[in-house]
RORO-691854 format. One record per atom (N, C-alpha, C): residue number from 1; x, y, z; residue in three letters. Coordinates in steps of 0.02 Angstrom, whole numbers, always signed. Layout:
N
<kero resi="NUM" X="X" Y="Y" Z="Z" resn="ALA"/>
...
//
This chain:
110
<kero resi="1" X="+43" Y="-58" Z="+0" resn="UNK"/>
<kero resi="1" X="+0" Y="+0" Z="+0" resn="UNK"/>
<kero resi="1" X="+45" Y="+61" Z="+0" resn="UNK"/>
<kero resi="2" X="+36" Y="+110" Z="-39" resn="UNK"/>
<kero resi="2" X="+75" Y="+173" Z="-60" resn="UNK"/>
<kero resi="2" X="+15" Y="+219" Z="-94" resn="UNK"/>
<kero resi="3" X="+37" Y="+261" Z="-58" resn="UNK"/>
<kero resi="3" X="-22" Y="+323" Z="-63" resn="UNK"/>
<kero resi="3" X="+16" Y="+382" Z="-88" resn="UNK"/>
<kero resi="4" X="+3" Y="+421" Z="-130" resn="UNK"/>
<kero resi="4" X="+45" Y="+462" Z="-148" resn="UNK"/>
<kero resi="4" X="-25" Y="+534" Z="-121" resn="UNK"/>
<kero resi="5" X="-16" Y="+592" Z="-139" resn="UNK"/>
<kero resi="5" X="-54" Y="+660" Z="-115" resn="UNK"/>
<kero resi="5" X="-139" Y="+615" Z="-109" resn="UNK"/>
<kero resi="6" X="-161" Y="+613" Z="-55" resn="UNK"/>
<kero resi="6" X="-258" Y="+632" Z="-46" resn="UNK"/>
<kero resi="6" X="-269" Y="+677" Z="-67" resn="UNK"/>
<kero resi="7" X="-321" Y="+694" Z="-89" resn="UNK"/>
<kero resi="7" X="-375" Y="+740" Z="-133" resn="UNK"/>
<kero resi="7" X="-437" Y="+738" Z="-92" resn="UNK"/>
<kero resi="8" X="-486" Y="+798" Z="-74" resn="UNK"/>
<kero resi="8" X="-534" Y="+811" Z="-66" resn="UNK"/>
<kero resi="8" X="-583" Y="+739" Z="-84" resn="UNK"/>
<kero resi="9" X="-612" Y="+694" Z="-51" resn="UNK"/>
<kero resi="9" X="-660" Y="+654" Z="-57" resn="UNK"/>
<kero resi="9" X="-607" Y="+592" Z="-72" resn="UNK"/>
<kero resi="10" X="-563" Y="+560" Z="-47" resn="UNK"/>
<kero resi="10" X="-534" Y="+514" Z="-65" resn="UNK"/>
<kero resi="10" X="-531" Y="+474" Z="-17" resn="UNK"/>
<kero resi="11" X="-516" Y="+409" Z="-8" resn="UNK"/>
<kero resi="11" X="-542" Y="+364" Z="+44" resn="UNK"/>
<kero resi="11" X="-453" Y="+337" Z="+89" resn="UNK"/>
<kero resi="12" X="-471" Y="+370" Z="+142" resn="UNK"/>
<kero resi="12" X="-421" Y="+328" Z="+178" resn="UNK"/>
<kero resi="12" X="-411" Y="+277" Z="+190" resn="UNK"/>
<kero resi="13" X="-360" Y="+227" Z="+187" resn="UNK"/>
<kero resi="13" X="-345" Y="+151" Z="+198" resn="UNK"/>
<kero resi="13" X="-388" Y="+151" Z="+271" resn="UNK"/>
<kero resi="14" X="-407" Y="+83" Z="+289" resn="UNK"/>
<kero resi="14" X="-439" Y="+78" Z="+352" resn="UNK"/>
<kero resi="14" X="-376" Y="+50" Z="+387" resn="UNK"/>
<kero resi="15" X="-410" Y="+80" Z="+462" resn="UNK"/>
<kero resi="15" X="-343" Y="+95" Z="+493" resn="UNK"/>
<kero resi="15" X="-310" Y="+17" Z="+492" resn="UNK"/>
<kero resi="16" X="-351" Y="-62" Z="+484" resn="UNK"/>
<kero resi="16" X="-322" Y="-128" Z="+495" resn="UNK"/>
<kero resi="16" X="-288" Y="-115" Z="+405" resn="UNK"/>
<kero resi="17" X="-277" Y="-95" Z="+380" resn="UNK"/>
<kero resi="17" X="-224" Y="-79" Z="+329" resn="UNK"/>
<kero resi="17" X="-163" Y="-58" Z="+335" resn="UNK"/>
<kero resi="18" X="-177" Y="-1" Z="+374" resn="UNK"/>
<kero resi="18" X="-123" Y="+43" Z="+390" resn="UNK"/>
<kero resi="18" X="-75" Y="+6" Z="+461" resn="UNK"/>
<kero resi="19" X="-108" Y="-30" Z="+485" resn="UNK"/>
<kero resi="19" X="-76" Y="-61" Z="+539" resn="UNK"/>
<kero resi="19" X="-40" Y="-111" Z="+523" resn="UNK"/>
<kero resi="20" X="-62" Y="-178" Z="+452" resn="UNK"/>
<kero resi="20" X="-49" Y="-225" Z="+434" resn="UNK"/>
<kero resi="20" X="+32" Y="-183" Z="+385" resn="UNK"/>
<kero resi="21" X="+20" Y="-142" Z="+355" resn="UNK"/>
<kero resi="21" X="+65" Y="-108" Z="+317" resn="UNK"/>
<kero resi="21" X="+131" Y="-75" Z="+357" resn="UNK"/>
<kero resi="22" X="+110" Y="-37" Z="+413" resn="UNK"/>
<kero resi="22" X="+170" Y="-13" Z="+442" resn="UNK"/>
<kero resi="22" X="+201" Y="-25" Z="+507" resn="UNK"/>
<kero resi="23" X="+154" Y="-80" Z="+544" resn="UNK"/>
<kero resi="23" X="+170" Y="-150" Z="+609" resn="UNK"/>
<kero resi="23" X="+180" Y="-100" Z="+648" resn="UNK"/>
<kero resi="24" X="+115" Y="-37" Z="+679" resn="UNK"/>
<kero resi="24" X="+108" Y="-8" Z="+711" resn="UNK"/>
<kero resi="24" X="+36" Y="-2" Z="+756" resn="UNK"/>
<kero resi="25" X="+36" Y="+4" Z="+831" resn="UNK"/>
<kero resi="25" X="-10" Y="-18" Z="+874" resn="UNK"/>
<kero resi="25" X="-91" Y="+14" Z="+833" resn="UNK"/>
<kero resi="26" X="-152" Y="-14" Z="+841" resn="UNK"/>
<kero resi="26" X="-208" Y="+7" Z="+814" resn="UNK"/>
<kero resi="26" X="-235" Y="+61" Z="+840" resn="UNK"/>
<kero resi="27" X="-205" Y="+51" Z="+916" resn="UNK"/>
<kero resi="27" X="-234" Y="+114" Z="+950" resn="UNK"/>
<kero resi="27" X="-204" Y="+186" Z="+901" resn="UNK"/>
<kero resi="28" X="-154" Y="+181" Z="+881" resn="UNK"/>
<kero resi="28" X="-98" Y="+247" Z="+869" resn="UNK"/>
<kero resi="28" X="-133" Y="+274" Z="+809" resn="UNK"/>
<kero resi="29" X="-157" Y="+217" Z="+776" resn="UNK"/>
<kero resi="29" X="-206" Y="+229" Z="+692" resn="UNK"/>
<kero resi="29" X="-256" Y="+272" Z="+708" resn="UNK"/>
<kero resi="30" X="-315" Y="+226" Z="+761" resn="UNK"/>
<kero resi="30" X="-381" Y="+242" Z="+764" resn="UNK"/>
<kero resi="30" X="-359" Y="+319" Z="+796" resn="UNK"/>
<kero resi="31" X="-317" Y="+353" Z="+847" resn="UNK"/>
<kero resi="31" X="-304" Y="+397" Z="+894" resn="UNK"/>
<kero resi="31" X="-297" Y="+453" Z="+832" resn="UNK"/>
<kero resi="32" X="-248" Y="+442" Z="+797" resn="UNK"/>
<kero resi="32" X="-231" Y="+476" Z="+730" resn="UNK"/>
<kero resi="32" X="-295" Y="+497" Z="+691" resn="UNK"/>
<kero resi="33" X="-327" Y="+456" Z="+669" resn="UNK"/>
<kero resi="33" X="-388" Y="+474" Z="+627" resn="UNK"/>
<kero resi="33" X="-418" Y="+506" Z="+672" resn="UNK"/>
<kero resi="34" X="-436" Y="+494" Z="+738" resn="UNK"/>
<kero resi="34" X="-496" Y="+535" Z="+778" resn="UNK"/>
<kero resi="34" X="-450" Y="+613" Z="+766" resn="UNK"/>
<kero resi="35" X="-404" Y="+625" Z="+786" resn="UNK"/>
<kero resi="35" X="-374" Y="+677" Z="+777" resn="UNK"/>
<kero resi="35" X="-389" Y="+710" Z="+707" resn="UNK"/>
<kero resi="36" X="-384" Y="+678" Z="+648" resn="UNK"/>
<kero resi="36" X="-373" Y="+687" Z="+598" resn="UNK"/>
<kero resi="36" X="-442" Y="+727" Z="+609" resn="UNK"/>
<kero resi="37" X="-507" Y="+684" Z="+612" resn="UNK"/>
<kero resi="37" X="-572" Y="+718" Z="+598" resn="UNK"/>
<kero resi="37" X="-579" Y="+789" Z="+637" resn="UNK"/>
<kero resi="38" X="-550" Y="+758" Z="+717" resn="UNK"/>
<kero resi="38" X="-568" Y="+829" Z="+756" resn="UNK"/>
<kero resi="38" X="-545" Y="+883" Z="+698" resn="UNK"/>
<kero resi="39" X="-475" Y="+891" Z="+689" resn="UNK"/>
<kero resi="39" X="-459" Y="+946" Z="+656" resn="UNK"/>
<kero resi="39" X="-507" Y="+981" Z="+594" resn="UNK"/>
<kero resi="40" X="-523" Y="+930" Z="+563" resn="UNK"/>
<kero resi="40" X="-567" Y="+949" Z="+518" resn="UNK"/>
<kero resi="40" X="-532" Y="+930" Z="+454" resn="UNK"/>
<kero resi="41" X="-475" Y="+877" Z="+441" resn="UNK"/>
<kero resi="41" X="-451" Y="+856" Z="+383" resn="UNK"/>
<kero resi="41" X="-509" Y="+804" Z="+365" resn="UNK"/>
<kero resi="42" X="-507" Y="+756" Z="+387" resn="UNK"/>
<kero resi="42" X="-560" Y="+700" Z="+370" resn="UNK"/>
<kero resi="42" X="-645" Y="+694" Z="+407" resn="UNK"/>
<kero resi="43" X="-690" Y="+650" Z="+363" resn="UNK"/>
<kero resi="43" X="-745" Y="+629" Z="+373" resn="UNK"/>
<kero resi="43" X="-750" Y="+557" Z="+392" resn="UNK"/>
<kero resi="44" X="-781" Y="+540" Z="+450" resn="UNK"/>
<kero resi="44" X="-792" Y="+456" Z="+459" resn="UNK"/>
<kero resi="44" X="-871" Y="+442" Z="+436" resn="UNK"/>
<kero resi="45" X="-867" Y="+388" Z="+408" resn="UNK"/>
<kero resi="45" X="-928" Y="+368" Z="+374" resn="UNK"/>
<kero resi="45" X="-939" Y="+298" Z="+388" resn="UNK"/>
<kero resi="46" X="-970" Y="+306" Z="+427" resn="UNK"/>
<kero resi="46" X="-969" Y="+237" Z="+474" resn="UNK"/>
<kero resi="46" X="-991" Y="+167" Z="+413" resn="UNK"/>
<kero resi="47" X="-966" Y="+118" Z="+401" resn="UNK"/>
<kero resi="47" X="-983" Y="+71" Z="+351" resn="UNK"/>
<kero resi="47" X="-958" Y="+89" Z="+288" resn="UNK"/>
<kero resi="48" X="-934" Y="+144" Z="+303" resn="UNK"/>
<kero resi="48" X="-893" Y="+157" Z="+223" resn="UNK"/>
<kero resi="48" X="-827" Y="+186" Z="+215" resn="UNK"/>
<kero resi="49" X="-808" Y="+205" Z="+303" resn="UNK"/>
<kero resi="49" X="-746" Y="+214" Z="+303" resn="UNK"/>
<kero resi="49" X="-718" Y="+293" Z="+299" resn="UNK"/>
<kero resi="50" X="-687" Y="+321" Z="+302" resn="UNK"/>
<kero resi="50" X="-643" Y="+370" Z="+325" resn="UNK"/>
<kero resi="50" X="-618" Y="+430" Z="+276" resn="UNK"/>
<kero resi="51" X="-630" Y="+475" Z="+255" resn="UNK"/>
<kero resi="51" X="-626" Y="+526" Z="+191" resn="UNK"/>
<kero resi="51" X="-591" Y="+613" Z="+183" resn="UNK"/>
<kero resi="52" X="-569" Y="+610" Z="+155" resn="UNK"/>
<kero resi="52" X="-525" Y="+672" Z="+157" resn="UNK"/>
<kero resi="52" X="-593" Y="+720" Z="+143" resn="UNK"/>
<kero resi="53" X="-597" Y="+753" Z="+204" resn="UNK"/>
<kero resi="53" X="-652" Y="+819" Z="+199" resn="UNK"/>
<kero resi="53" X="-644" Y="+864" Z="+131" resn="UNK"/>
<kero resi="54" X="-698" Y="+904" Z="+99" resn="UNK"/>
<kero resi="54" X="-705" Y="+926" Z="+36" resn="UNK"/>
<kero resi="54" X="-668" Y="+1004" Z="+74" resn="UNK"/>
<kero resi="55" X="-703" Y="+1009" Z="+144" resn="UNK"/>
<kero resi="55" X="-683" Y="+1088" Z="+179" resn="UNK"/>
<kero resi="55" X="-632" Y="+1085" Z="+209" resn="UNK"/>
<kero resi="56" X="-580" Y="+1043" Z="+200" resn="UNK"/>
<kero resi="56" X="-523" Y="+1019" Z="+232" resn="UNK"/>
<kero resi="56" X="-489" Y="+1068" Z="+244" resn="UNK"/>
<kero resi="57" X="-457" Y="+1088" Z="+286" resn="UNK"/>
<kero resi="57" X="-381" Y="+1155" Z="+315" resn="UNK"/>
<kero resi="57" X="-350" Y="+1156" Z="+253" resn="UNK"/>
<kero resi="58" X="-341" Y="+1203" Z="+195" resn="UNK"/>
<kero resi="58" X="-270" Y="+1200" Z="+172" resn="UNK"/>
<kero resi="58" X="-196" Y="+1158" Z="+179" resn="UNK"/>
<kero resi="59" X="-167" Y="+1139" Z="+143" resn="UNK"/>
<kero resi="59" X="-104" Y="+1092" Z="+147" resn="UNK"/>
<kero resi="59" X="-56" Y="+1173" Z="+155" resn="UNK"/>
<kero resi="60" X="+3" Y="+1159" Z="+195" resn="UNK"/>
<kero resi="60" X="+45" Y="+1192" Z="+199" resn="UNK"/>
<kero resi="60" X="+92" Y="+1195" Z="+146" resn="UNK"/>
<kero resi="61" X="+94" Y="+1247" Z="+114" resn="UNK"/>
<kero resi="61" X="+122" Y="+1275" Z="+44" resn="UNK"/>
<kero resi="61" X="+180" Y="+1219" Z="+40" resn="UNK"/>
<kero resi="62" X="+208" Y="+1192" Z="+18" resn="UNK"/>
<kero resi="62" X="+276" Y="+1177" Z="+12" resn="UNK"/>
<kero resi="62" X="+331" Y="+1229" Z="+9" resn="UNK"/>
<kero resi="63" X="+327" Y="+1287" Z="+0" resn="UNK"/>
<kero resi="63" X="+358" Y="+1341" Z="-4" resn="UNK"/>
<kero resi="63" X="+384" Y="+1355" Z="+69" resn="UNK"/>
<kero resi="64" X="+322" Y="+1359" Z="+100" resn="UNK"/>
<kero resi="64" X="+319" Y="+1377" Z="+187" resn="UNK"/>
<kero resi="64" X="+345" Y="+1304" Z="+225" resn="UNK"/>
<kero resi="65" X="+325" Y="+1240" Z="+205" resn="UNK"/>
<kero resi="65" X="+308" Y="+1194" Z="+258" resn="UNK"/>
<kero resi="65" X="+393" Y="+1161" Z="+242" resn="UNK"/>
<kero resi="66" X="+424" Y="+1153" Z="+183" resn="UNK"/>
<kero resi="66" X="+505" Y="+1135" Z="+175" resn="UNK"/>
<kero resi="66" X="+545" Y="+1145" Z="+210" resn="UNK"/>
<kero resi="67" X="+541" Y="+1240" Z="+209" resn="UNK"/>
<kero resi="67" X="+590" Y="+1250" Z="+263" resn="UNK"/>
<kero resi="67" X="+580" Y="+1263" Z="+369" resn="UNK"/>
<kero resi="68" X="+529" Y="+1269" Z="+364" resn="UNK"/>
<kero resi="68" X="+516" Y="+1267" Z="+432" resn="UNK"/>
<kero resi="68" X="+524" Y="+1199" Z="+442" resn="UNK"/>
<kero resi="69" X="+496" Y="+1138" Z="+409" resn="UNK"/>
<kero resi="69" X="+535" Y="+1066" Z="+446" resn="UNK"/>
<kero resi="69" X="+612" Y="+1055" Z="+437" resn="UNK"/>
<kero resi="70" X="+642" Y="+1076" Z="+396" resn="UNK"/>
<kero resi="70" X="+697" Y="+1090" Z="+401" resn="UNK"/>
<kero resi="70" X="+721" Y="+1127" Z="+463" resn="UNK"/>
<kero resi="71" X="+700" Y="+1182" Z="+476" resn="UNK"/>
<kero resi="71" X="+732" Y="+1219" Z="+519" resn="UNK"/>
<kero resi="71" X="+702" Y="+1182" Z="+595" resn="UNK"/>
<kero resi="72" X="+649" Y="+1116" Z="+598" resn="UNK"/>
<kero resi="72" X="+612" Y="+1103" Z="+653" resn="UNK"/>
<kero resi="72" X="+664" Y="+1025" Z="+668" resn="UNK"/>
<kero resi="73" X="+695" Y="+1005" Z="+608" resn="UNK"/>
<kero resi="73" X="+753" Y="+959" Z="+621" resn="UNK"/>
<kero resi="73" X="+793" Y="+987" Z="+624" resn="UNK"/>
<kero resi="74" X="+837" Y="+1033" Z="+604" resn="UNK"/>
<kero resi="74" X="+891" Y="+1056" Z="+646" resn="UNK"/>
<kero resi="74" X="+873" Y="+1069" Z="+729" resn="UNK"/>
<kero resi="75" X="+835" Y="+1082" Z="+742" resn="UNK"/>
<kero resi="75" X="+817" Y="+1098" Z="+810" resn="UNK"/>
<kero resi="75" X="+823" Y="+1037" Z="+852" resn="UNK"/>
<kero resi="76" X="+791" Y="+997" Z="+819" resn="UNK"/>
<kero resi="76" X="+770" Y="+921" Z="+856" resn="UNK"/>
<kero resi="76" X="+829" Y="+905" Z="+858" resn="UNK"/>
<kero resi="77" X="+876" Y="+919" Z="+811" resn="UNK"/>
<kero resi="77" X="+949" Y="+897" Z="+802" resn="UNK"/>
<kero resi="77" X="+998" Y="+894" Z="+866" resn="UNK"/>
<kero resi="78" X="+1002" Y="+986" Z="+859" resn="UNK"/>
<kero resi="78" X="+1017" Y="+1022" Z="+917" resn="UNK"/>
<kero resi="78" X="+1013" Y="+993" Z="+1000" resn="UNK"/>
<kero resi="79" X="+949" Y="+982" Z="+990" resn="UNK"/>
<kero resi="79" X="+920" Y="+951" Z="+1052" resn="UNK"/>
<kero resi="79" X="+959" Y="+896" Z="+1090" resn="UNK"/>
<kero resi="80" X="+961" Y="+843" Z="+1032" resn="UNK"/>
<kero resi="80" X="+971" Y="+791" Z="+1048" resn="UNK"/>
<kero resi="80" X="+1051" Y="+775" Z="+1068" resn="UNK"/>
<kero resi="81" X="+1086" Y="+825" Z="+1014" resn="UNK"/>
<kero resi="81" X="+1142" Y="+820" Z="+1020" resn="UNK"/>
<kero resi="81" X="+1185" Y="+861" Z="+1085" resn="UNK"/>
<kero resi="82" X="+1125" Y="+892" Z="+1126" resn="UNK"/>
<kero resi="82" X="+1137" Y="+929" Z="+1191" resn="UNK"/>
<kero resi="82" X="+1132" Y="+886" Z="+1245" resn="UNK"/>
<kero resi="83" X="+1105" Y="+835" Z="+1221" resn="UNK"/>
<kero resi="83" X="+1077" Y="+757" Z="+1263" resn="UNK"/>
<kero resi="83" X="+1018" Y="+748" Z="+1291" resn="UNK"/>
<kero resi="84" X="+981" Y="+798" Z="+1256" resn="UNK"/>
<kero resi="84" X="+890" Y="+784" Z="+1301" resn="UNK"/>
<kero resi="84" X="+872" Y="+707" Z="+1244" resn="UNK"/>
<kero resi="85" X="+833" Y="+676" Z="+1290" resn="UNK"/>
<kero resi="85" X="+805" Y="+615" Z="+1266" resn="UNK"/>
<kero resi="85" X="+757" Y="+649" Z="+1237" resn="UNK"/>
<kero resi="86" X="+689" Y="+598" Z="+1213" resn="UNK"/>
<kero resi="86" X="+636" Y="+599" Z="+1195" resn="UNK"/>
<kero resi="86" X="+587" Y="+622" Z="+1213" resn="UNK"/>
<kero resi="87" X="+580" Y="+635" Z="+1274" resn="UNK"/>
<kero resi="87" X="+536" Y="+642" Z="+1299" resn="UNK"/>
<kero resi="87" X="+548" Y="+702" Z="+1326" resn="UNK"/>
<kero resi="88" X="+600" Y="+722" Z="+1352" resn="UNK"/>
<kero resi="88" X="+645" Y="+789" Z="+1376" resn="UNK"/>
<kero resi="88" X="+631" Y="+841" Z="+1326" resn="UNK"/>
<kero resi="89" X="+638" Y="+825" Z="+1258" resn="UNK"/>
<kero resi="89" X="+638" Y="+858" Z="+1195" resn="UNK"/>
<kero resi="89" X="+563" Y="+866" Z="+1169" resn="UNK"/>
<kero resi="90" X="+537" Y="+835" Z="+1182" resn="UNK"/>
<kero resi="90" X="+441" Y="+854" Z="+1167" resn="UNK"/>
<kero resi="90" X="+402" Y="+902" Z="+1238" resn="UNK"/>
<kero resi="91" X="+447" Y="+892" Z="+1288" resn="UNK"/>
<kero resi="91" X="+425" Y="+932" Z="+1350" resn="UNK"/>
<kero resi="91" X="+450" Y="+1018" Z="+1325" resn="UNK"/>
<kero resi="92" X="+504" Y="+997" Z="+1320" resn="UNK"/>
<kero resi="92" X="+531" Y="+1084" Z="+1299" resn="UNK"/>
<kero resi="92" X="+495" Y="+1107" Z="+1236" resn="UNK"/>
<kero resi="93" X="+506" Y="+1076" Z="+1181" resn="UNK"/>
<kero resi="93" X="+451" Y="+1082" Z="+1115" resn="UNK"/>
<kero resi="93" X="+380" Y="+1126" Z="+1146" resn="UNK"/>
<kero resi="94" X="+336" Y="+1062" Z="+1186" resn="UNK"/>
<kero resi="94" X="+285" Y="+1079" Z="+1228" resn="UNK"/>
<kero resi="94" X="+271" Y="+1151" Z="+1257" resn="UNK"/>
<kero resi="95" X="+332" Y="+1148" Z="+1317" resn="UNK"/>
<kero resi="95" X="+325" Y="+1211" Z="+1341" resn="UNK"/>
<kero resi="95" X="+337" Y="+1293" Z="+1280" resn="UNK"/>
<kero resi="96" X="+367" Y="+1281" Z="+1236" resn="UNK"/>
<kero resi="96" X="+376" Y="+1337" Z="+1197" resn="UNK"/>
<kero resi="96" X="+304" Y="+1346" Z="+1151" resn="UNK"/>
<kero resi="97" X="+280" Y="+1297" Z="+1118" resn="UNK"/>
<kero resi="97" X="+226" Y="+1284" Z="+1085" resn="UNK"/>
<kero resi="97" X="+179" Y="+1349" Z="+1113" resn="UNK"/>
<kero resi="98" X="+169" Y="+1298" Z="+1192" resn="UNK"/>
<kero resi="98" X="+113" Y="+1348" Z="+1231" resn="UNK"/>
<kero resi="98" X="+133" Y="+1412" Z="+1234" resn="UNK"/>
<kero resi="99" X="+199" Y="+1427" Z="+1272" resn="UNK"/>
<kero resi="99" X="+219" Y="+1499" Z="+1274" resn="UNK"/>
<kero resi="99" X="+203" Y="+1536" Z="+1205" resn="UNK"/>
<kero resi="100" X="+204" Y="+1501" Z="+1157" resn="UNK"/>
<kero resi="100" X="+188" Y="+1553" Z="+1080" resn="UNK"/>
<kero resi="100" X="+113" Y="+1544" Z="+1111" resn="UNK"/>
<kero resi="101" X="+77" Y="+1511" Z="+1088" resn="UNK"/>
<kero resi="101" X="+14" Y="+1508" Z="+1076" resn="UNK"/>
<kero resi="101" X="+0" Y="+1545" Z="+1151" resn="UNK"/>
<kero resi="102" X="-6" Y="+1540" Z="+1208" resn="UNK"/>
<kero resi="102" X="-25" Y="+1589" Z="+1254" resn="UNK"/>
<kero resi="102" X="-17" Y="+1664" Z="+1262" resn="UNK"/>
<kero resi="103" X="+56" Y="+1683" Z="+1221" resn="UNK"/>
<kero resi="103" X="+74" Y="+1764" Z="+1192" resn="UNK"/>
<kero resi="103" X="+17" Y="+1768" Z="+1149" resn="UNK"/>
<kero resi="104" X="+4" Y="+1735" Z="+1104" resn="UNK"/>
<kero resi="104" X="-54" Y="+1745" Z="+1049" resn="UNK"/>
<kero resi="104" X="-111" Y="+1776" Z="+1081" resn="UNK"/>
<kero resi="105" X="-129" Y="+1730" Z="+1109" resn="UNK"/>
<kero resi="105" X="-215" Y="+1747" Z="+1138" resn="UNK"/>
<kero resi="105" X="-192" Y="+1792" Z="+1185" resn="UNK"/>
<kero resi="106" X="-143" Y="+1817" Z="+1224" resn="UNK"/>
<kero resi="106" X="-159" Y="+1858" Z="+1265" resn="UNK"/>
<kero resi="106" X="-142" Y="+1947" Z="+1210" resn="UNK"/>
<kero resi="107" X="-106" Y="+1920" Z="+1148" resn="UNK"/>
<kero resi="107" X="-110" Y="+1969" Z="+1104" resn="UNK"/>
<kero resi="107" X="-162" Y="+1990" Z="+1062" resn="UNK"/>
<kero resi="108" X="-216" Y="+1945" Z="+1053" resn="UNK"/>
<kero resi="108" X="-269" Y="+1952" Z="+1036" resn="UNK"/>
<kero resi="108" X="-311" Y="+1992" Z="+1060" resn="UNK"/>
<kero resi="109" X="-305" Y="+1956" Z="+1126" resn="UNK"/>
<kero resi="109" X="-372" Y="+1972" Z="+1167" resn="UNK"/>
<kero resi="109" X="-334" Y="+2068" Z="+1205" resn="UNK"/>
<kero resi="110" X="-307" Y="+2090" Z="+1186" resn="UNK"/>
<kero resi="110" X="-277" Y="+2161" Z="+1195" resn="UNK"/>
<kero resi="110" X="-329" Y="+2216" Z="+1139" resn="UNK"/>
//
């Protein structure tokens, strides 16, 4: 199974696909898709399976999304090579995340 770009109305592998394909826990699939829908990328259609929303979020330009993961692995890089583990390194991630997003809303709400 190889999926190249989804399109608006296109059918996601069910997640016992995606599990059989990449020998990863079911919970992590099904957790993923629920996420997926919250956001508002996909539709579940119960008996028919799982669908790339028509009102889906925009895809991140490739223009924009290249180099910020670039610049989001050098970081991770950084990190690691400072010696934070895994988990050390998603905590700090974490805490900065919020600190942006909490400057936000309290810049908003000004």
């Amino acid at each position: 199974m190889r999926y190249g770009m989804l399109r608006a109305g296109d059918r996601l592998p069910t997640a016992r696909e995606v599990v059989a394909e990449l020998a990863i826990n079911p919970n992590t699939v099904l957790k993923a898709y629920r996420e997926l829908e919250h956001e508002g990328f996909v539709n579940s259609r119960p008996g028919a399976g799982t669908f790339v929303a028509t009102d889906a979020p925009p895809a991140l330009e490739r223009s924009v999304g290249g180099p910020l993961r670039r610049s989001v692995d050098r970081w991770v890089e950084n990190a690691i090579a400072a010696g934070l583990d895994r988990d050390s390194v998603v905590a700090l991630f974490t805490l900065a995340l919020q600190a942006a997003f909490d400057k936000e809303l309290a810049d908003v709400r000004r």
